[in-house]
N, C-alpha and C positions, 0 to 999 in steps of 0.2 A: 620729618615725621617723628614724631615721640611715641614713646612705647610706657605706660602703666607699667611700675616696679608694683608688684602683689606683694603685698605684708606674710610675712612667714605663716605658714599651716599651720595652725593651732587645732588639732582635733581633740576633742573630750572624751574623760571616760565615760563609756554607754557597758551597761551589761547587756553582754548580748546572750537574747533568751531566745532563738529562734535555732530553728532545725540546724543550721549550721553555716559558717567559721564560727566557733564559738571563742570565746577570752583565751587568747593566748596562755599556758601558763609563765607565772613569772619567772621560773628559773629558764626558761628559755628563750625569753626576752635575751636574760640575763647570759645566756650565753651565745644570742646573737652576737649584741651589741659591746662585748667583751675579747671577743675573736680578736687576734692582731691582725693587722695590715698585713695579709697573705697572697702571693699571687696563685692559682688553683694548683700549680704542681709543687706547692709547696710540699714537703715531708708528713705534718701533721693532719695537713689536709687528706690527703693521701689514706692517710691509715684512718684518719675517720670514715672514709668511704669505705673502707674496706670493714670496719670494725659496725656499721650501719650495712653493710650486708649481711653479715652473721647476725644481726642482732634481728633483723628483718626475719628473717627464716624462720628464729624462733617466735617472734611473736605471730607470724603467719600459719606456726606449727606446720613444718614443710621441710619438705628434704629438695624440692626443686632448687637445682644450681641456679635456674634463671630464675631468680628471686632478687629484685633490685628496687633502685625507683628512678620516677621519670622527673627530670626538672620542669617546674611549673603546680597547677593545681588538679585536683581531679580529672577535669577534662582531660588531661595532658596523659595520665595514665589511662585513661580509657582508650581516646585516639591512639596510644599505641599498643592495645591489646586488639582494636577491633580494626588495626591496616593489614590483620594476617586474614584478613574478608577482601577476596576477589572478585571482580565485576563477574556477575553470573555466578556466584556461588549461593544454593542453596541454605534458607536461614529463617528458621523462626524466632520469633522476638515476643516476648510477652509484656506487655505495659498495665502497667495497674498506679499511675500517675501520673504527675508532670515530667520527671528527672529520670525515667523508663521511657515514654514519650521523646523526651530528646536524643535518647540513645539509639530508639530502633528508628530516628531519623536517620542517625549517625550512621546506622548498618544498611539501610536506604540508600543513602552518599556511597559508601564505598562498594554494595554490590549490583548497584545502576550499570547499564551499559552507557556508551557513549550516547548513542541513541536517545537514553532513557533519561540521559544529562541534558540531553539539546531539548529534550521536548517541555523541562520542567526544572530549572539547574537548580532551584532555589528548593525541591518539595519533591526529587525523583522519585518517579511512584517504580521504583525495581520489581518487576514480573517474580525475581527469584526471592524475595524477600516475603513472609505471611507476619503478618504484627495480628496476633493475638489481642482484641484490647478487653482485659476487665475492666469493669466499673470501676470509678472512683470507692475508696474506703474497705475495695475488697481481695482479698488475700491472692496470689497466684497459688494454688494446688499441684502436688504431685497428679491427680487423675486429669488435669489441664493441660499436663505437659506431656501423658501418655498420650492421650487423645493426638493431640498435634502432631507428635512426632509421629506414631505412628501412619496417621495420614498424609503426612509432609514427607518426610523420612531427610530431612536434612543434613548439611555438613553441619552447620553451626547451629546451637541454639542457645541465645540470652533470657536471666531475667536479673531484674536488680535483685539483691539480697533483703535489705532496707529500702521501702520508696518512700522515702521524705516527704515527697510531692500528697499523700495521703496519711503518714504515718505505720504503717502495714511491712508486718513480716511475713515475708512468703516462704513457702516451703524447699529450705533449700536442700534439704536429702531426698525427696521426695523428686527434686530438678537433676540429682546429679544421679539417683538412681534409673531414672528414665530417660536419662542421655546414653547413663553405660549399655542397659535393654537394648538400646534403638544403634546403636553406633555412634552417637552424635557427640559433638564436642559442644561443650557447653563454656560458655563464659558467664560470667560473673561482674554486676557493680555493686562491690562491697565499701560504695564511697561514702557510707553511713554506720555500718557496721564493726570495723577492724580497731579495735582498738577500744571498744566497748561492751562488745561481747566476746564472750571465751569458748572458742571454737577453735579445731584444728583444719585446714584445706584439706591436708592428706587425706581424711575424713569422707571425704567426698572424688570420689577419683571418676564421677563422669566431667567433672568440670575441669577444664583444660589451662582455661585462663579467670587471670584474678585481677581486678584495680581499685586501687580507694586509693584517696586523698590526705593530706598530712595537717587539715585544720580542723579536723573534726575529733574523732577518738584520739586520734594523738596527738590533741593540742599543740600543735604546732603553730607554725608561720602559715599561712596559705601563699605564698609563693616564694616554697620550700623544695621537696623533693616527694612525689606523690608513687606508693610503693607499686608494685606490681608483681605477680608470682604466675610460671607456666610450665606447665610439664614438658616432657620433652615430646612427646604426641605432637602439642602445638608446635612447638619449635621444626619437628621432619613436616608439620605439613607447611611452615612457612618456607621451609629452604624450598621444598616443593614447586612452589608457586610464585615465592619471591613477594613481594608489598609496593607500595606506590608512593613511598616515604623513604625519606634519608633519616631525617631528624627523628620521628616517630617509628622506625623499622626498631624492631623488638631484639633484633640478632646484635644490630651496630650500637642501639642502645646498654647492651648488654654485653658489650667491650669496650664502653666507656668506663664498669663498675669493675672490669677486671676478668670476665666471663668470655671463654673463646672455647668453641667447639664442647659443650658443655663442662668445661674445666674452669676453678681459680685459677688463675693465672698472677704472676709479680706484679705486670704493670697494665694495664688500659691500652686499647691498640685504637680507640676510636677519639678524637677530638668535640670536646662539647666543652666553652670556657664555663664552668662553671661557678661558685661563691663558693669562699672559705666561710663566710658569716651563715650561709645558708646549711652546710655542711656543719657546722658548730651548731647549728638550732635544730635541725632534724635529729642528728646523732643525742642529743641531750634529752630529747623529746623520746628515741624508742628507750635511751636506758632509764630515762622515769615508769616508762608504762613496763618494763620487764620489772624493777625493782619495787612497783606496787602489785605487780600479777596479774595476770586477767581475771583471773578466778575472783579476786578481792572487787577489782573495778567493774567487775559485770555485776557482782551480786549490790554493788555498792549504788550504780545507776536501778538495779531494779526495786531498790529502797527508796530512795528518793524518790522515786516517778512515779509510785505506789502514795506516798503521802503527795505529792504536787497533784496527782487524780484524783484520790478525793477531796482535796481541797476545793479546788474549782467545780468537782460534782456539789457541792455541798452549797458550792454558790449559784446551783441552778444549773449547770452546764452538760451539757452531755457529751465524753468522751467517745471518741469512735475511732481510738487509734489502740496498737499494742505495742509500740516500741519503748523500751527502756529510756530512751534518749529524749525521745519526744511524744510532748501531748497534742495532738489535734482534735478542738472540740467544735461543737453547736455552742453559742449564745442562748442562754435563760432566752424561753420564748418571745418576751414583750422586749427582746431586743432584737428578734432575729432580723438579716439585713443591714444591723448598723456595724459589721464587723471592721469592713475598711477604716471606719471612721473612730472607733476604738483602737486598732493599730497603729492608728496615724497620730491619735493624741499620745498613746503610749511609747512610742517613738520621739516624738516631741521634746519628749522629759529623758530621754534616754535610757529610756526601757526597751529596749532592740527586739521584741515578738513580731512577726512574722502570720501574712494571711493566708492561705493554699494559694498558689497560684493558678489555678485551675476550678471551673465549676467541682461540686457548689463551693462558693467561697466559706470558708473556714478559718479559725484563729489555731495558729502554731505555736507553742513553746516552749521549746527547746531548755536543757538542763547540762550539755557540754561545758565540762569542767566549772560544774557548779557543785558540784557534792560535797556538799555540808551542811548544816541545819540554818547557819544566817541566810546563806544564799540564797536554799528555798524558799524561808519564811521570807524574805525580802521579796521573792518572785510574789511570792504569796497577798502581800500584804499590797505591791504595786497595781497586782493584776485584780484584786476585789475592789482598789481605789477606783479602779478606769471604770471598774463593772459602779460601781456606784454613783460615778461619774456621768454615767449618760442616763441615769434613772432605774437602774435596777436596785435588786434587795439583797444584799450583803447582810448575814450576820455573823459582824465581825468576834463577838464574845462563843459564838459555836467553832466558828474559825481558831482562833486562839488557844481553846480546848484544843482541837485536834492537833494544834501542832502541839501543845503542852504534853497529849499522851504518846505523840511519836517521839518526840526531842528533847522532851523536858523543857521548854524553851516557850515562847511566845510571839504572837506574829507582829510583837513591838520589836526583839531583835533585829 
């Protein structure tokens, strides 16, 4: 039997404009792919793990010791934020999208009884579990999350920070002041947020736990090293109760990075073979975002995403998102319905936008490590093509002003 030898991958460059892994940056390409042939307990490797813990803190604005990250991509740090949730433990969850939706699945899975796993493994409907769901498009509130808690009175309560899934930032003082009220521990999916907004955790001391991902605000690799940050509250209640993970347990993860009994410690007392190239492109990834600031890169996405929204409002659209990172609109009316079929041409060409994945469908476009005026006006100019493309009304010389009186520039750039 003969076996098909496949011609080498040839993948092309696409901008990717959608909610997120957005365009690696290139110095950290470059400092992947530049790394020496290291085995993980190499020396240098070593001290970059350690020099990407300190560096974590600060851009998490955080004095938590258990501040590291988890190998793999976002998922990977959320699963080990939400295995310190025990079957039967008390848990509100609020959803206000798609990528909220698969989280408070996530805390479904893990505070199911056995029972509630046999009857449903795939979808456990957990008795201890309440999922809050809002609308699509609309905001989680602080008076959402008193309400709840108050009537629930939970151990645990989530919400995402950023829901991608809709474009919406929800009220996260407003979440972590009505955890502190209530007693509750709050978790956090800051897997859209860290790294593009300028925010301190300390900040917020009813939330307990933190996770976001290393392909989004910190242009990273996405399977890299995805960060995560916990007070020591979480930490006594995990020794408490213990987790139902080895790999994803927050304690043993967190003696991998050097962290024992809430101390730095010399060396790592837990075994994970990790990458030296992986460790060389995260590490290069937090000291660009510390050496441009947050302060610069948050004010700098909400510049951008200010001229990308009214651009596309200008060509008929109607925006109904408020994240800095990303615009999620309607379709000019006399197209409404042909969104898939716009993404799909725009993809095509490698222009990487993105539909909501969730009713009502929606056009995504993401601005992750696009900040500069070619960038945009190139978003700009692809995304009025498509739009004229399937018969709608583009004017392109209104367009062209606009970006002329934000950038000086044209949407020929």
């Amino acid at each position: 039997m003969t076996f098909q030898i496949y011609p080498t991958l040839e993948i092309p460059e696409t901008l990717a404009a959608g909610p997120g892994p957005g365009n690696t940056d290139a110095r950290v390409l470059h400092a992947f792919a530049n790394a020496g042939v290291a085995d993980h307990m190499q020396g240098d490797v070593l001290r970059g793990m350690i020099e990407c813990k300190h560096m974590l803190r600060k851009i998490w604005g955080t004095d938590n010791t258990y501040t590291f990250a988890v190998a793999g991509t976002g998922w990977s740090a959320l699963d080990t934020m939400f295995s310190a949730v025990m079957p039967g433990d008390k848990v509100v969850a609020f959803t206000n999208g798609t990528f909220s939706g698969i989280d408070a699945l996530t805390l479904r899975i893990k505070a199911a009884t056995p029972e509630e796993h046999a009857a449903n493994p795939l979808d456990p409907i957990a008795a201890s579990v309440t999922v809050i769901e809002i609308p699509h498009g609309q905001p989680v509130t602080g008076e959402m999350v008193e309400v709840a808690l108050a009537e629930h009175k939970p151990k645990w309560a989530f919400m995402a920070h950023w829901e991608t899934g809709s474009g919406r930032v929800n009220d996260v003082q407003g979440f972590s002041d009505e955890c502190e009220n209530h007693g509750t521990m709050g978790l956090i999916d800051a897997v859209s947020s860290l790294g593009v907004a300028d925010f301190r955790i300390d900040d917020f001391p009813g939330i307990a736990g933190w996770a976001s991902c290393p392909q989004k605000g910190l242009c990273c690799l996405p399977l890299t090293y995805a960060p995560v940050s916990f007070t020591d509250a979480f930490i006594e209640a995990l020794k408490t109760t213990g987790a139902y993970s080895y790999v994803h347990n927050p304690i043993f993860e967190a003696r991998h990075w050097g962290i024992v009994d809430g101390q730095d410690v010399e060396k790592g007392t837990y075994h994970r073979t990790h990458s030296g190239y992986a460790v060389a492109a995260f590490h290069e990834s937090l000291r660009l975002t510390l050496q441009e600031g947050l302060a610069k890169r948050a004010h700098s996405y909400k510049t951008h995403e200010a001229v990308l929204r009214d651009a596309v409002t200008a060509m008929g659209c109607d925006v109904t998102s408020d994240m800095p990172s990303l615009v999620v609109l309607n379709l000019p009316t006399e197209l409404a319905g042909r969104e898939m079929e716009l993404v799909q041409n725009c993809r095509a060409r490698g222009f990487g936008i993105w539909p909501t994945l969730s009713a009502p469908v929606q056009v995504r476009i993401g601005i992750l490590n696009q900040l500069n005026h070619q960038s945009i006006s190139r978003i700009v100019k692809l995304f009025g093509e498509a739009i004229r493309e399937l018969g709608g009304t583009v004017d392109f010389e209104a367009i062209e002003a606009l970006l002329e009186s934000r950038y000086g520039t044209s949407i020929a750039a």
